[in-house]
Biopython code that builds the backbone (N, CA, C, O; Angstrom):
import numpy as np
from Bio.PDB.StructureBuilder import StructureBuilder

atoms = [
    (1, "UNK", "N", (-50.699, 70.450, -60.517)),
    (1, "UNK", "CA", (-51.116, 70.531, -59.137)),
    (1, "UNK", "C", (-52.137, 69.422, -58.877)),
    (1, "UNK", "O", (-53.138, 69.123, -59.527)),
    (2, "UNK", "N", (-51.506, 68.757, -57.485)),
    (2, "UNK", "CA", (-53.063, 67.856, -57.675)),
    (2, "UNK", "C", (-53.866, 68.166, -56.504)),
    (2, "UNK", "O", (-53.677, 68.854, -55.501)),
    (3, "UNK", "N", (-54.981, 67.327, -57.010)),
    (3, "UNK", "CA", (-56.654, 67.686, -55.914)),
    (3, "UNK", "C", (-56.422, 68.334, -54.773)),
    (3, "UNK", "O", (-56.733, 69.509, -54.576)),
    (4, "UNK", "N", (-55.829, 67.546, -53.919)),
    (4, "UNK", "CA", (-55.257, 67.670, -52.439)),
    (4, "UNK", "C", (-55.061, 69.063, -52.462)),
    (4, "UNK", "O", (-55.761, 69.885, -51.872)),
    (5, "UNK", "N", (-53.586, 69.412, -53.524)),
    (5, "UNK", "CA", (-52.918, 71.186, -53.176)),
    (5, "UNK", "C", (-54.213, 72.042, -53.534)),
    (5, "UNK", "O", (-54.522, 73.061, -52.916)),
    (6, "UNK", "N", (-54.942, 71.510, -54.614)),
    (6, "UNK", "CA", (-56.182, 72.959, -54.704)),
    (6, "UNK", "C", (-57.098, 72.859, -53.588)),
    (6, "UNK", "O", (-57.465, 73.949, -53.150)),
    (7, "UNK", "N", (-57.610, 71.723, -52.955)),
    (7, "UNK", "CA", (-58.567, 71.911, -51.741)),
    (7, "UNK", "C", (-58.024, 72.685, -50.476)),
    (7, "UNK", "O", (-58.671, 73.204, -49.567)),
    (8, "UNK", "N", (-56.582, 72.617, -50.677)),
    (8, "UNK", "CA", (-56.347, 73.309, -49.956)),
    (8, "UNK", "C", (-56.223, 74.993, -49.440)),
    (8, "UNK", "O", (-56.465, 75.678, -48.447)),
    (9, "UNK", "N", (-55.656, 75.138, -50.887)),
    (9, "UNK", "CA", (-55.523, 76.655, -51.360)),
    (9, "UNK", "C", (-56.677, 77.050, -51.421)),
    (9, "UNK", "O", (-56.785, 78.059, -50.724)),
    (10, "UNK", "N", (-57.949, 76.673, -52.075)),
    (10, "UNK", "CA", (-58.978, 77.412, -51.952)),
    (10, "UNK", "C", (-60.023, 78.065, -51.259)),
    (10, "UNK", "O", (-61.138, 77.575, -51.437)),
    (11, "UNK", "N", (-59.965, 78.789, -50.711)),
    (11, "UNK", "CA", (-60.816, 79.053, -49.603)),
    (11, "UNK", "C", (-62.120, 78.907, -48.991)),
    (11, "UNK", "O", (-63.003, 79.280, -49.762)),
    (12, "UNK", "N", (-62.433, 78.608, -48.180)),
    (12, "UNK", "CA", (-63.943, 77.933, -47.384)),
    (12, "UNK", "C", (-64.246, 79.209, -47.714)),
    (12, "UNK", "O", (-63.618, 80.209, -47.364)),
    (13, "UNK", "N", (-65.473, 79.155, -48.573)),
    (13, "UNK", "CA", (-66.695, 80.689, -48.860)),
    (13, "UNK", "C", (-67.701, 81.040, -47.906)),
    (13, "UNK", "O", (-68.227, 82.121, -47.638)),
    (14, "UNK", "N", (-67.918, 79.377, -47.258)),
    (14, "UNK", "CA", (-69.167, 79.679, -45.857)),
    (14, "UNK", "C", (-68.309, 79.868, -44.532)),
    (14, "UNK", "O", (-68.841, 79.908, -43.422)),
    (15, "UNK", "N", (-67.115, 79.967, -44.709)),
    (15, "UNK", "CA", (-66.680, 80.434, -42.804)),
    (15, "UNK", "C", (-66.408, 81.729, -42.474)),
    (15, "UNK", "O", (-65.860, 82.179, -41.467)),
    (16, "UNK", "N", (-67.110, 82.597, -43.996)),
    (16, "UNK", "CA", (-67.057, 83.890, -43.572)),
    (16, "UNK", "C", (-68.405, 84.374, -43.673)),
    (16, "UNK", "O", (-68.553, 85.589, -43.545)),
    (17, "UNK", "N", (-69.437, 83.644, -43.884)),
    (17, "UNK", "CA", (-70.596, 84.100, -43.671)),
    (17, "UNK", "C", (-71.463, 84.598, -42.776)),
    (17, "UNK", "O", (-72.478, 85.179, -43.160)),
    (18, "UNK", "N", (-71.134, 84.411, -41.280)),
    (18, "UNK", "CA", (-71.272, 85.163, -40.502)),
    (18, "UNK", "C", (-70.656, 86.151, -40.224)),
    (18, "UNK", "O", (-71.292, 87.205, -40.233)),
    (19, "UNK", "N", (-69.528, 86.181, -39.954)),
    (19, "UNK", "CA", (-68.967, 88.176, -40.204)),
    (19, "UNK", "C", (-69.649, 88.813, -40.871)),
    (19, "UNK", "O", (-70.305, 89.743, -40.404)),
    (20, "UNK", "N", (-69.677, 88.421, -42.362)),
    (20, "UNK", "CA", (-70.445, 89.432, -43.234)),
    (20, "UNK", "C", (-71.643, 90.037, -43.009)),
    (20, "UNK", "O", (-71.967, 91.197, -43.263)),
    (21, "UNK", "N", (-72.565, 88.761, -42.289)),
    (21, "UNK", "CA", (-73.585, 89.245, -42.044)),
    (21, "UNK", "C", (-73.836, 89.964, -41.047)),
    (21, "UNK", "O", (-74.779, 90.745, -40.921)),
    (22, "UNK", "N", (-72.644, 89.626, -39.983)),
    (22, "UNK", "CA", (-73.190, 90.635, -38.904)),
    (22, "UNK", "C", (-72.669, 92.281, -39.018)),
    (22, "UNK", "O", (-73.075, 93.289, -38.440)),
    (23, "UNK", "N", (-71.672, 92.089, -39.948)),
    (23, "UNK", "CA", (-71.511, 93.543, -40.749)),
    (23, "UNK", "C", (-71.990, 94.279, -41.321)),
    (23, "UNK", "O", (-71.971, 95.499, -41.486)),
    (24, "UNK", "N", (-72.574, 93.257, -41.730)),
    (24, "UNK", "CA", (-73.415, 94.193, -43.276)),
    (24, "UNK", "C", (-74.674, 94.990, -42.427)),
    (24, "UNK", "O", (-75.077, 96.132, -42.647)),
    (25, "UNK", "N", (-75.217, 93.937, -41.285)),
    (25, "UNK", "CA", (-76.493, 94.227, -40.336)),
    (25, "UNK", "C", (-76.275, 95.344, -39.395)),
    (25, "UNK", "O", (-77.230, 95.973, -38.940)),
    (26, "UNK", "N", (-74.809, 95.666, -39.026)),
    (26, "UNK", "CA", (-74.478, 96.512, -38.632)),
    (26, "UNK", "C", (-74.520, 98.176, -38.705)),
    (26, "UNK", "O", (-74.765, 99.154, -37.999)),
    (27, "UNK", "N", (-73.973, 97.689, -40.502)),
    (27, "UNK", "CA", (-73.600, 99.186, -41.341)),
    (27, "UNK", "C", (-75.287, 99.275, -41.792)),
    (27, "UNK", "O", (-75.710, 100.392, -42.087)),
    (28, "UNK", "N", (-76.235, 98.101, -41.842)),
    (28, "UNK", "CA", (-77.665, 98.392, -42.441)),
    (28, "UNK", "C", (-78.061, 99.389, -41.126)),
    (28, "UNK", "O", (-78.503, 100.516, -41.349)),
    (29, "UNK", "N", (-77.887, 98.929, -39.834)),
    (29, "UNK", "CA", (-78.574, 99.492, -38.842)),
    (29, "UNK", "C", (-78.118, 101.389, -38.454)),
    (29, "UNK", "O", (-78.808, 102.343, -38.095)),
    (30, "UNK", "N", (-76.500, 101.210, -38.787)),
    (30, "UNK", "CA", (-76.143, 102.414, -38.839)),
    (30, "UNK", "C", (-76.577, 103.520, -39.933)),
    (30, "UNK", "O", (-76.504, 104.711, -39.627)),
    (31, "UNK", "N", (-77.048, 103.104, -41.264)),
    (31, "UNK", "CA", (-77.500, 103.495, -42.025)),
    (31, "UNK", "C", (-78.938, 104.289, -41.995)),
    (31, "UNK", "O", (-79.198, 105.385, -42.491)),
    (32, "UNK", "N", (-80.045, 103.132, -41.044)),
    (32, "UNK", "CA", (-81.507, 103.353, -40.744)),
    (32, "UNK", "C", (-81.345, 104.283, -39.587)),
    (32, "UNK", "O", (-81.925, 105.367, -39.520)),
    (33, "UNK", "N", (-80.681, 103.902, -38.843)),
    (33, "UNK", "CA", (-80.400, 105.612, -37.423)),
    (33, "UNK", "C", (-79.897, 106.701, -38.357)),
    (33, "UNK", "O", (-80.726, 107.606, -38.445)),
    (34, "UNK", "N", (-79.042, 106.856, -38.922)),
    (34, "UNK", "CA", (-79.069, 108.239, -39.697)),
    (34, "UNK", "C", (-79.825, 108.721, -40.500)),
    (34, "UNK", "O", (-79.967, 109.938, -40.624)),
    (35, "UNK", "N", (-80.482, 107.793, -41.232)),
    (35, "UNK", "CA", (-81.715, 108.531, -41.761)),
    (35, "UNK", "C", (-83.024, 108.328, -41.156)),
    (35, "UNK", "O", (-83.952, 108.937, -41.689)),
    (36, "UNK", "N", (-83.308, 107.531, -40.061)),
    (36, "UNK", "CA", (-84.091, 108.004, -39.212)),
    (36, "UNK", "C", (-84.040, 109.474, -38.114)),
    (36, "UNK", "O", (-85.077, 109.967, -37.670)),
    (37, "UNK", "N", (-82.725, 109.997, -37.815)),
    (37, "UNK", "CA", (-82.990, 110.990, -37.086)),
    (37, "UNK", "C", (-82.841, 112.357, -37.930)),
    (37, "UNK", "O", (-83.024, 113.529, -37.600)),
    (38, "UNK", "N", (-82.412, 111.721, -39.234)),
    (38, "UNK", "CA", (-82.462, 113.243, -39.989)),
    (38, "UNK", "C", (-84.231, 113.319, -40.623)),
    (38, "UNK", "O", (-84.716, 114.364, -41.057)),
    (39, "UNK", "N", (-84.903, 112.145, -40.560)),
    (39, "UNK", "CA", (-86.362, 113.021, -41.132)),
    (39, "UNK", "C", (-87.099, 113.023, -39.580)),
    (39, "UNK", "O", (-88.108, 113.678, -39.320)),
    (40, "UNK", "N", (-86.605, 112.427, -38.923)),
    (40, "UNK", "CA", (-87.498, 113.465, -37.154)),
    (40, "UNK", "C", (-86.826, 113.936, -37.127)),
    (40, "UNK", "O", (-86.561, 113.601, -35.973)),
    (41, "UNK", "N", (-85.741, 114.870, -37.462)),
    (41, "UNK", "CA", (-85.146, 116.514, -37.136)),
    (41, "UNK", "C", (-86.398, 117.192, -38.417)),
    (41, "UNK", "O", (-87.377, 117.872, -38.107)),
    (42, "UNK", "N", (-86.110, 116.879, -39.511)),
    (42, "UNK", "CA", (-87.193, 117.571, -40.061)),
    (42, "UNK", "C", (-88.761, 117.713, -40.014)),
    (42, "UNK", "O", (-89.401, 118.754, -40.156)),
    (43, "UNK", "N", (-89.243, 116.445, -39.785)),
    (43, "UNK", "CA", (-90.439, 116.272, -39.405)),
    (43, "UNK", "C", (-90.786, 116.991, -38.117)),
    (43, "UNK", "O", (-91.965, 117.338, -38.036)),
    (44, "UNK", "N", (-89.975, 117.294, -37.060)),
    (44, "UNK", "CA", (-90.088, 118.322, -36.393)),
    (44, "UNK", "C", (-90.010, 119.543, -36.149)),
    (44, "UNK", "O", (-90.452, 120.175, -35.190)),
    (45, "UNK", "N", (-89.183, 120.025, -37.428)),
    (45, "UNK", "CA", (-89.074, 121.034, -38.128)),
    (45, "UNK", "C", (-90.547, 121.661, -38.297)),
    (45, "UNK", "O", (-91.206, 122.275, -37.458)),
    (46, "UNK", "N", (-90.852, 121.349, -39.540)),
    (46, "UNK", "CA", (-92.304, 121.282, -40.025)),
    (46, "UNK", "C", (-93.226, 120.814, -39.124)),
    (46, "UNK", "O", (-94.348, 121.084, -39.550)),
    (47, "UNK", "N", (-93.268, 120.240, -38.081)),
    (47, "UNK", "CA", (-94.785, 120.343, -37.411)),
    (47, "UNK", "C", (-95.348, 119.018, -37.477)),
    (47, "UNK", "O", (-96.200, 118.649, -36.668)),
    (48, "UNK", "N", (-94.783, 118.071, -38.676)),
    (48, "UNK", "CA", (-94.956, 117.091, -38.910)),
    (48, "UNK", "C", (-95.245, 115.680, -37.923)),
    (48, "UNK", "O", (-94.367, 115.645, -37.061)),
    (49, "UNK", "N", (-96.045, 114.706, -37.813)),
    (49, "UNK", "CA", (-96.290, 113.625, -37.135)),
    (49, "UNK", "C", (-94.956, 112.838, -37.207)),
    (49, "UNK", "O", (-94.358, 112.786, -38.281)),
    (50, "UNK", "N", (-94.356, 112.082, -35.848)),
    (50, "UNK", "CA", (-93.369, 111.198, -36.365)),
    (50, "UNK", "C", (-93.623, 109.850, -35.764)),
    (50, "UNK", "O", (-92.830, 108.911, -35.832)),
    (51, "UNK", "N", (-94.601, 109.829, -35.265)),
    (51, "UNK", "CA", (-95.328, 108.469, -35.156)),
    (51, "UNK", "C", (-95.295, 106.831, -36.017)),
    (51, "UNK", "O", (-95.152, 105.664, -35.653)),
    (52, "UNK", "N", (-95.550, 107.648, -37.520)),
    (52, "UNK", "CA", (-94.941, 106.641, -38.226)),
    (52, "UNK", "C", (-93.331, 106.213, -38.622)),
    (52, "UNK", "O", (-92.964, 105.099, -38.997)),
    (53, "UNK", "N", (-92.606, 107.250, -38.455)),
    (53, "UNK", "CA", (-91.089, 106.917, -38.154)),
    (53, "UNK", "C", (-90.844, 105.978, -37.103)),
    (53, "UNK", "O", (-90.286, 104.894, -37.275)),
    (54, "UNK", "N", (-91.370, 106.513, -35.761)),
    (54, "UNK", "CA", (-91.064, 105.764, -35.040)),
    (54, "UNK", "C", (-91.783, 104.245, -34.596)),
    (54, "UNK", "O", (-91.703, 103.583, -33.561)),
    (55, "UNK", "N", (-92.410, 104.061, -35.701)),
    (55, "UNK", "CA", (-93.387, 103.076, -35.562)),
    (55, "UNK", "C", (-92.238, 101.750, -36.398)),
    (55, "UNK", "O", (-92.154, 100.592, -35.990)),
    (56, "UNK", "N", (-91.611, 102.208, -37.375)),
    (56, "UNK", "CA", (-90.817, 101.781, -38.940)),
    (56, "UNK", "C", (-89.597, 101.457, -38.212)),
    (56, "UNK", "O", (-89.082, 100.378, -38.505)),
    (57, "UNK", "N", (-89.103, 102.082, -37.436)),
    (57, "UNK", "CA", (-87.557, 102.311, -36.640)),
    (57, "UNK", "C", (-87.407, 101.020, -35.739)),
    (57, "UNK", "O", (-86.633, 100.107, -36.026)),
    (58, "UNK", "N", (-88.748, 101.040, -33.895)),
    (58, "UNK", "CA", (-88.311, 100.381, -33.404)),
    (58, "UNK", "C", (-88.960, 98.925, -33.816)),
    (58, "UNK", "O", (-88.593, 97.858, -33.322)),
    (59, "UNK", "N", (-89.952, 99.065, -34.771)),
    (59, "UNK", "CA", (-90.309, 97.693, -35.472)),
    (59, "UNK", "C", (-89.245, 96.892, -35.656)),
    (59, "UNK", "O", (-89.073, 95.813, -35.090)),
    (60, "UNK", "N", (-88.112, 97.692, -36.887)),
    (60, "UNK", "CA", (-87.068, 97.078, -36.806)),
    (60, "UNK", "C", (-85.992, 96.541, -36.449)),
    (60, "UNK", "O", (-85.266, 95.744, -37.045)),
    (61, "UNK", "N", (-85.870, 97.242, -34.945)),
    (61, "UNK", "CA", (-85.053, 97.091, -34.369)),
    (61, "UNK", "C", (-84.936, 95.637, -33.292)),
    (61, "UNK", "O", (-84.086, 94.784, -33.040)),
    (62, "UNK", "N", (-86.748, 96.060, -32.740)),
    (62, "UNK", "CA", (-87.475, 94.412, -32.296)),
    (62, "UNK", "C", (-86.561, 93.444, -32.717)),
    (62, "UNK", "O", (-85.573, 92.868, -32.261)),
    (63, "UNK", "N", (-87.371, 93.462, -33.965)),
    (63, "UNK", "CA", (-87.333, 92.480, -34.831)),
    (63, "UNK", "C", (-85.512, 92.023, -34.927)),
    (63, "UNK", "O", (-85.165, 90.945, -34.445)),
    (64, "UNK", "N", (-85.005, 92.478, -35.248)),
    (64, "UNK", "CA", (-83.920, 92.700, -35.373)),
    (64, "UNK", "C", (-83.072, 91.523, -34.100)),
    (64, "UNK", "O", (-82.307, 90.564, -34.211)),
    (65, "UNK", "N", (-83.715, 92.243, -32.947)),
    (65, "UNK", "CA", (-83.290, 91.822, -31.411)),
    (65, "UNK", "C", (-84.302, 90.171, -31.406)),
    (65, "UNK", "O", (-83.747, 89.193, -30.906)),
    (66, "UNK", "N", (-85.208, 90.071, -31.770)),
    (66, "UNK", "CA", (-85.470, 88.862, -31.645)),
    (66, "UNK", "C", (-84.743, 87.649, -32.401)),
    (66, "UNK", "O", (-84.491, 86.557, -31.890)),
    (67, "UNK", "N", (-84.444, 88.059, -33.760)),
    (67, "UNK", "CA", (-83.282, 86.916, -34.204)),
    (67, "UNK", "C", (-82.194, 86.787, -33.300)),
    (67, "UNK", "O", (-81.942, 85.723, -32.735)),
    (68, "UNK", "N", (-81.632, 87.682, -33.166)),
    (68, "UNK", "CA", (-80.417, 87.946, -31.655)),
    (68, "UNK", "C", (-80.951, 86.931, -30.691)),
    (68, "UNK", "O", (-80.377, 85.923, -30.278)),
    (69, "UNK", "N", (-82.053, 87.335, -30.429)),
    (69, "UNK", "CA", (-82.167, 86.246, -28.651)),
    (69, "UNK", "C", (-82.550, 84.784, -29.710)),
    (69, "UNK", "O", (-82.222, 83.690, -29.250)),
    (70, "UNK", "N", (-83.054, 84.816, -30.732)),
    (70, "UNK", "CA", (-83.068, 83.169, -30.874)),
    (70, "UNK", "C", (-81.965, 82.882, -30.765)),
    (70, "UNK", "O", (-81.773, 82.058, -29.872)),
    (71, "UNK", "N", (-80.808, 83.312, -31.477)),
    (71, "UNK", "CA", (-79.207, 82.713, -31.997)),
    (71, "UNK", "C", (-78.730, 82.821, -30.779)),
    (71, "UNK", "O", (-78.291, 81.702, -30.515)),
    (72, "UNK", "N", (-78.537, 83.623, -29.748)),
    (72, "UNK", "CA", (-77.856, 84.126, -28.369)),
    (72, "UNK", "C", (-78.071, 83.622, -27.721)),
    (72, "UNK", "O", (-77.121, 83.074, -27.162)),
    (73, "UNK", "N", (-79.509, 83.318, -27.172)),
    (73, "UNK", "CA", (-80.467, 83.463, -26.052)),
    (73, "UNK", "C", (-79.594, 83.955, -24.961)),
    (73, "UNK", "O", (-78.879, 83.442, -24.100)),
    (74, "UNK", "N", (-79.879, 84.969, -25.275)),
    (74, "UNK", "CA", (-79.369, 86.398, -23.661)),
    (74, "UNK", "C", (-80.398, 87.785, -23.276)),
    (74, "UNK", "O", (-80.770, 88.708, -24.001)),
    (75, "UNK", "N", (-80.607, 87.564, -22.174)),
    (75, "UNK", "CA", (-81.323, 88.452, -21.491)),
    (75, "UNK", "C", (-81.732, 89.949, -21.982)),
    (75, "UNK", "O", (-82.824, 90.514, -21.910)),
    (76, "UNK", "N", (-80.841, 90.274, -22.359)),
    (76, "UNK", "CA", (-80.101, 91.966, -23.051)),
    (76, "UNK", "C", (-80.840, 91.703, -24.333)),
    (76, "UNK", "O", (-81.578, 92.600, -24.739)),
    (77, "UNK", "N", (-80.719, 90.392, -25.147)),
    (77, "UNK", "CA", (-81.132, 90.589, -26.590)),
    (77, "UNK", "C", (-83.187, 90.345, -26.196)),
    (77, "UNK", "O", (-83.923, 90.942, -26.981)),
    (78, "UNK", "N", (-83.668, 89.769, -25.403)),
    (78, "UNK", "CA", (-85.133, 89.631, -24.834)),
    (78, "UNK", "C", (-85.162, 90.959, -24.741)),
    (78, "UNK", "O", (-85.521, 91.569, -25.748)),
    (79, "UNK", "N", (-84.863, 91.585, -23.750)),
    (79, "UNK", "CA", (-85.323, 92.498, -23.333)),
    (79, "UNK", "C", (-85.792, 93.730, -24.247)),
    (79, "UNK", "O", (-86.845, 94.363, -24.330)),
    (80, "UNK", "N", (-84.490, 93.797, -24.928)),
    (80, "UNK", "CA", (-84.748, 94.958, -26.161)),
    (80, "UNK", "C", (-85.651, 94.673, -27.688)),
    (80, "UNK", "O", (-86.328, 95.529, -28.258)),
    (81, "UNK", "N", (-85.453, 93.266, -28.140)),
    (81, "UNK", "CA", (-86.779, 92.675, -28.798)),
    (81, "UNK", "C", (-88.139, 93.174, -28.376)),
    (81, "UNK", "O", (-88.884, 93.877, -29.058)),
    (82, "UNK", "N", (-88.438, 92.558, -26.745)),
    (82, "UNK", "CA", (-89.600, 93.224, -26.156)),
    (82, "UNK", "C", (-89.965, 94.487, -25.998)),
    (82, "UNK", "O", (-91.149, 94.817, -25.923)),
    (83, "UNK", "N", (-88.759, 95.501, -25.917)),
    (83, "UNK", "CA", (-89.125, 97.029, -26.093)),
    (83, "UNK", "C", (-89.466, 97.398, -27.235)),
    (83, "UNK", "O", (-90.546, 97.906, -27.536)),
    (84, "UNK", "N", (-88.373, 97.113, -28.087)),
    (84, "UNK", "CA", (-88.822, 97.424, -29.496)),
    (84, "UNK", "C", (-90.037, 96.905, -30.348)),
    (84, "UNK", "O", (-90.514, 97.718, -31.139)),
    (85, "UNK", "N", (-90.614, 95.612, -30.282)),
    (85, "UNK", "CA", (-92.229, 95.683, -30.480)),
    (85, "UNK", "C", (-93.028, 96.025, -29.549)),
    (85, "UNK", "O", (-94.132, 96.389, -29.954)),
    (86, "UNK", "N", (-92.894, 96.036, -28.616)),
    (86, "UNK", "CA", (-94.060, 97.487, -27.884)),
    (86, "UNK", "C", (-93.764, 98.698, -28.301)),
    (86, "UNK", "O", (-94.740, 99.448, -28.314)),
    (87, "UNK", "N", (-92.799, 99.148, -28.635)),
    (87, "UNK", "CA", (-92.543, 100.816, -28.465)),
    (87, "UNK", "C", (-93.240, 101.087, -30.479)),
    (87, "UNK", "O", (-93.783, 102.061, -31.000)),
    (88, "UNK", "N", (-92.938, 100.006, -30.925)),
    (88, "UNK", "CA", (-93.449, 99.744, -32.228)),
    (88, "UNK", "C", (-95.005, 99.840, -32.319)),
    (88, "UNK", "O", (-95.764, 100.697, -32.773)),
    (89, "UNK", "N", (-95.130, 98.995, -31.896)),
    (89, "UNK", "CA", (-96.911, 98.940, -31.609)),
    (89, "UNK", "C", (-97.717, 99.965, -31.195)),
    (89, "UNK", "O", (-98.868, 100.119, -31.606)),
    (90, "UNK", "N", (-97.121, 100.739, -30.331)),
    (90, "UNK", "CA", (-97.909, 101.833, -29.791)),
    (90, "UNK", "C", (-97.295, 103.102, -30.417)),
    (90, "UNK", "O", (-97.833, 104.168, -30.116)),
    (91, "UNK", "N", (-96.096, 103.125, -31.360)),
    (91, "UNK", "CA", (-96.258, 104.362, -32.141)),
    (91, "UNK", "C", (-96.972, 104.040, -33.230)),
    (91, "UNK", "O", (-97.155, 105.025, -33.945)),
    (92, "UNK", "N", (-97.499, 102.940, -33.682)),
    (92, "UNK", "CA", (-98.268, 102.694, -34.723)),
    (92, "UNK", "C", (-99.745, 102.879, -34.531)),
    (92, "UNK", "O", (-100.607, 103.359, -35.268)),
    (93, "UNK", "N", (-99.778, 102.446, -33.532)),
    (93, "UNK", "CA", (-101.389, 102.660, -32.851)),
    (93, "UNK", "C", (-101.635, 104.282, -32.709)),
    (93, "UNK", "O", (-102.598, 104.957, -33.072)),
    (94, "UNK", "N", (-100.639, 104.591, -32.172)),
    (94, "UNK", "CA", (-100.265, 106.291, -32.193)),
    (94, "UNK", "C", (-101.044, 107.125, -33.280)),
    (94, "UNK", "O", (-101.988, 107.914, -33.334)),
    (95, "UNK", "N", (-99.895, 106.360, -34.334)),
    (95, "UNK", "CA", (-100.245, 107.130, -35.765)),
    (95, "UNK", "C", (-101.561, 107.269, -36.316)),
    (95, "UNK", "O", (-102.119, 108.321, -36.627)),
    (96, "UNK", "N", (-102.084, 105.872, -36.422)),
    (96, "UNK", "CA", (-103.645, 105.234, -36.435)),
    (96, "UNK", "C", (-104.272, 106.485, -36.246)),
    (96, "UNK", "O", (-104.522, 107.420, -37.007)),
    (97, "UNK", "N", (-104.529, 106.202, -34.634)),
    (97, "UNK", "CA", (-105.656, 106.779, -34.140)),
    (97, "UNK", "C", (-105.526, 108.475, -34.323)),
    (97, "UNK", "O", (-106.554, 109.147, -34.408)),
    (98, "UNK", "N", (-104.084, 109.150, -34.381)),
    (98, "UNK", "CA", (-103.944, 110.751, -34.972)),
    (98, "UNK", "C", (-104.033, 110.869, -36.347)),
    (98, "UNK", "O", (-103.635, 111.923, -36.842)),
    (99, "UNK", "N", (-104.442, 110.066, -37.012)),
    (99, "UNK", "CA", (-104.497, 110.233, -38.680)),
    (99, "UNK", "C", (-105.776, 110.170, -38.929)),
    (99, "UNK", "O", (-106.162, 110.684, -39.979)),
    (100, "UNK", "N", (-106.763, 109.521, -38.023)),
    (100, "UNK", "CA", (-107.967, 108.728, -38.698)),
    (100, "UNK", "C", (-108.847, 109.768, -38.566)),
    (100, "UNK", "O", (-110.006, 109.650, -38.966)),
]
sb = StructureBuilder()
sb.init_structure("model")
sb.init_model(0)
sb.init_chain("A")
sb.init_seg("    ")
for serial, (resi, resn, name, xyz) in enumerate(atoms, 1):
    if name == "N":
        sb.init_residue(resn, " ", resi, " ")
    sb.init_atom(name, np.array(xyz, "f"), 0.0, 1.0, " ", f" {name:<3s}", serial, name[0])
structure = sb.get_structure()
């Protein structure tokens, strides 16, 4: 076989690197909502503070939404970046100030 037929046959490894990632970020995010609402079902159970859950949750989610609006830049991905570190910030501040 020569050069030519194997460059051909072999497959580009980086033109699937974005799918993956936005998959994998997907099934990560679907992963952190299910076990985020199963310990605030329990934490509410028990009486428990969920301040710091929800401090951990929309942190990430921000965050999450701000790579989005760099790569995107769309309105929808701003907007929810901006909710999610405020809504972050002030369940953290939350927690703070009910713990201390």
């Amino acid at each position: 076989m020569k050069d030519d037929e194997l460059l051909n046959e072999t497959p580009n490894p980086k033109s699937d690197q974005p799918v993956i990632a936005d998959k994998s970020q997907e099934f990560g995010l679907l992963g952190l909502t299910t076990m985020f609402i199963i310990l605030i079902g329990y934490n509410l159970f028990k009486g428990l503070p969920i301040s710091d859950l929800n401090a951990m949750f929309w942190g990430y989610l921000g965050m999450a939404f701000v790579i989005k609006y760099r790569q995107e830049k769309t309105t929808t991905n701003l907007i929810i970046a901006i909710g999610g570190v405020v809504a972050s910030i002030s369940a953290l501040a939350n927690y703070i100030l009910s713990t201390w």
